[in-house]
N, C-alpha and C positions, 0 to 999 in steps of 0.2 A: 343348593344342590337338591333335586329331585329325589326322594326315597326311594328303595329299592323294593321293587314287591315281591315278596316272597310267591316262588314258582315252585308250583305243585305237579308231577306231572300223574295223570289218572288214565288205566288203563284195567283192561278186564277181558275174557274171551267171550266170545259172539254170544248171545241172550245171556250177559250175565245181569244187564241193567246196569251198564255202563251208564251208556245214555240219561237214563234215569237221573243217577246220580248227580253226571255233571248240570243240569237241567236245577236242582238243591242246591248245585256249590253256587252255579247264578244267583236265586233268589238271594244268596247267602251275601253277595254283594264281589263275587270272584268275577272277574273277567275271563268268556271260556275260549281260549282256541284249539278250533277241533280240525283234526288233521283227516280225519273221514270226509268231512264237508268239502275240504279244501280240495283232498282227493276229487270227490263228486263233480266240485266244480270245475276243474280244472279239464274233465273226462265230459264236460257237455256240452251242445254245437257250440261252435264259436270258441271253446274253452282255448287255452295257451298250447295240451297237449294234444290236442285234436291230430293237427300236422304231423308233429313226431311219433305218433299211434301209426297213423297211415300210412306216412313212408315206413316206416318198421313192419307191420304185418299187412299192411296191404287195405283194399277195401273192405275187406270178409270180418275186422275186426273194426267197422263203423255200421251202426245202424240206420234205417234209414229216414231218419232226423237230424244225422246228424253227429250222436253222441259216438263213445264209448261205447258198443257192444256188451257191456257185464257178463253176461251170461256166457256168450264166447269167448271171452278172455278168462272166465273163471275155468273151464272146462279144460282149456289148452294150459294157462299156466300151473292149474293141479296135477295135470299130468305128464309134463314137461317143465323141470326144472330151469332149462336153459329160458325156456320163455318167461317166466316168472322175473330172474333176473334182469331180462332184456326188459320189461315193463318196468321193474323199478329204477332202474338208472335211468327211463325218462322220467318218472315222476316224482321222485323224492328228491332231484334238485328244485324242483320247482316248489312241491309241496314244501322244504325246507324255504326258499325264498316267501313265499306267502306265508308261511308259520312267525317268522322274523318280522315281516314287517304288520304283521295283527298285533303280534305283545309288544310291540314298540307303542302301539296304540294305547295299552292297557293303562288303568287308572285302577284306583279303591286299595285293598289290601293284598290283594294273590291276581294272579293269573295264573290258570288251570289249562293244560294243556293234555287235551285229549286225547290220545294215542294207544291205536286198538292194538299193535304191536313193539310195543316201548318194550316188552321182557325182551323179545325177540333181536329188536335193533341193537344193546349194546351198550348206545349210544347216551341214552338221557339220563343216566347216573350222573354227569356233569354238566347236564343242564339242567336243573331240576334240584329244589334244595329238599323236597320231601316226595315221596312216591306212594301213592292211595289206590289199590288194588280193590276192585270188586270181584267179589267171591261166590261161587255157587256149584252144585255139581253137575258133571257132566248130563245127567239126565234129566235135570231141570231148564239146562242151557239146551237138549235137540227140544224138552217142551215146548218151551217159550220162543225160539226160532221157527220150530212147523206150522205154530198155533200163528205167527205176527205175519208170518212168510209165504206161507202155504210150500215151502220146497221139502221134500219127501228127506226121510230120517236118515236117509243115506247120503243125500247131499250136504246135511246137518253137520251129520256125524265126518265128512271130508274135509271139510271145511276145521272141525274142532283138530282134527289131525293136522291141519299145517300150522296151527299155531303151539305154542309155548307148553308143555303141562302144566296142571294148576301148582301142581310144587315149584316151576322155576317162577312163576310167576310171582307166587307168595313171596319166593325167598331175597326177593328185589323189596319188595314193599316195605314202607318206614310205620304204616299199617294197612290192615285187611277189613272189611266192611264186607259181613257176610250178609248175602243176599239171595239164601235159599227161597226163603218163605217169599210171601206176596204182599204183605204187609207196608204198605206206604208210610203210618209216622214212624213203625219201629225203626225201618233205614233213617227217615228223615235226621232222626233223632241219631242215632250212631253218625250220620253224615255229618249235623251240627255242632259234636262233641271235636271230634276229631278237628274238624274247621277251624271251630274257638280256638283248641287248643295249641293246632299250628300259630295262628295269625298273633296269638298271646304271647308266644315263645318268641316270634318272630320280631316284636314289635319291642319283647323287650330287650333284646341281643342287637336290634338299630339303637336302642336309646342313648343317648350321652351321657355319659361317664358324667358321676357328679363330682365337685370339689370336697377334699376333703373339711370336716369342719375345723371351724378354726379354735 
């Protein structure tokens, strides 16, 4: 029988250095499946949801390569609810199909599953045996969005409004990895604590039961 790898699921809001982080749990020897990426690809020519985009909003929400529009879909689905949902009922069956069949792939100790809106969904409480939230505040998250992004403080600041507050988010998390400052080993270092610590717990809660002595 194959061991069971202990699933982490990591999430965080927009420049928190989410990214970052899972980028550490790699090195770390995690397996990462990132549900943004999967998104991405899914939304680019050729991709799976290409088709059901276009019949759903038409040409106006394809660019002309091809993709996903981003830009136009982020505009219409912020400020139109109904649209937002109509975009996720095409893509989160799919992105769930392709999320399944990556961690099926998985090997080493964890698979890390990267989900920029796991507080939000509900859902990953039961799939997920521990949840690592990155931390930072709102005014360090429009910095590091404007500065990586160039999109002006308003569109930053829209964007931090449709997700989670930092409180529900926290109060999901099994721990928080604060990520104010810019400092690369002090994360590294709180990433690999945390890490050890899960995959040590984890490894020994699989172990076999030893015989009593005799």
């Amino acid at each position: 029988m194959s061991k069971r790898l202990l699933r982490i699921g990591l999430t965080g809001g927009i420049g928190s250095g989410k990214s970052t982080v899972a980028q550490m749990l790699v090195s770390l020897g995690a397996h990462l499946v990132d549900t943004d990426a999967i998104a991405r690809a899914l939304t680019l020519p050729g991709g799976r949801a290409i088709d059901p985009l276009r019949q759903r909003f038409g040409e106006r929400a394809i660019d002309g390569q091809g993709a996903l529009d981003r830009a136009w879909m982020r505009e219409h689905a912020f400020r139109d609810p109904a649209v937002r949902r109509e975009l996720e009922a095409i893509l989160h069956p799919l992105i769930g199909e392709q999320t399944r069949s990556e961690a099926a792939l998985a090997r080493g100790d964890a698979v890390v599953f990267d989900v920029p809106l796991l507080a939000e969904s509900g859902r990953w409480r039961t799939r997920v045996d521990r949840i690592l939230v990155v931390d930072c505040s709102e005014q360090r998250q429009v910095q590091r969005v404007m500065q990586r992004s160039g999109w002006s403080r308003e569109e930053v600041e829209r964007v931090i409004a449709q997700q989670s507050e930092r409180r529900v988010r926290r109060s999901v998390a099994d721990a928080v990895i604060d990520n104010e400052a810019d400092g690369l080993d002090a994360l590294r270092a709180s990433v690999g604590l945390v890490f050890a610590h899960w995959c040590a717990a984890a490894r020994e809660r699989s172990a076999p039961a030893q015989p009593p002595l005799a």
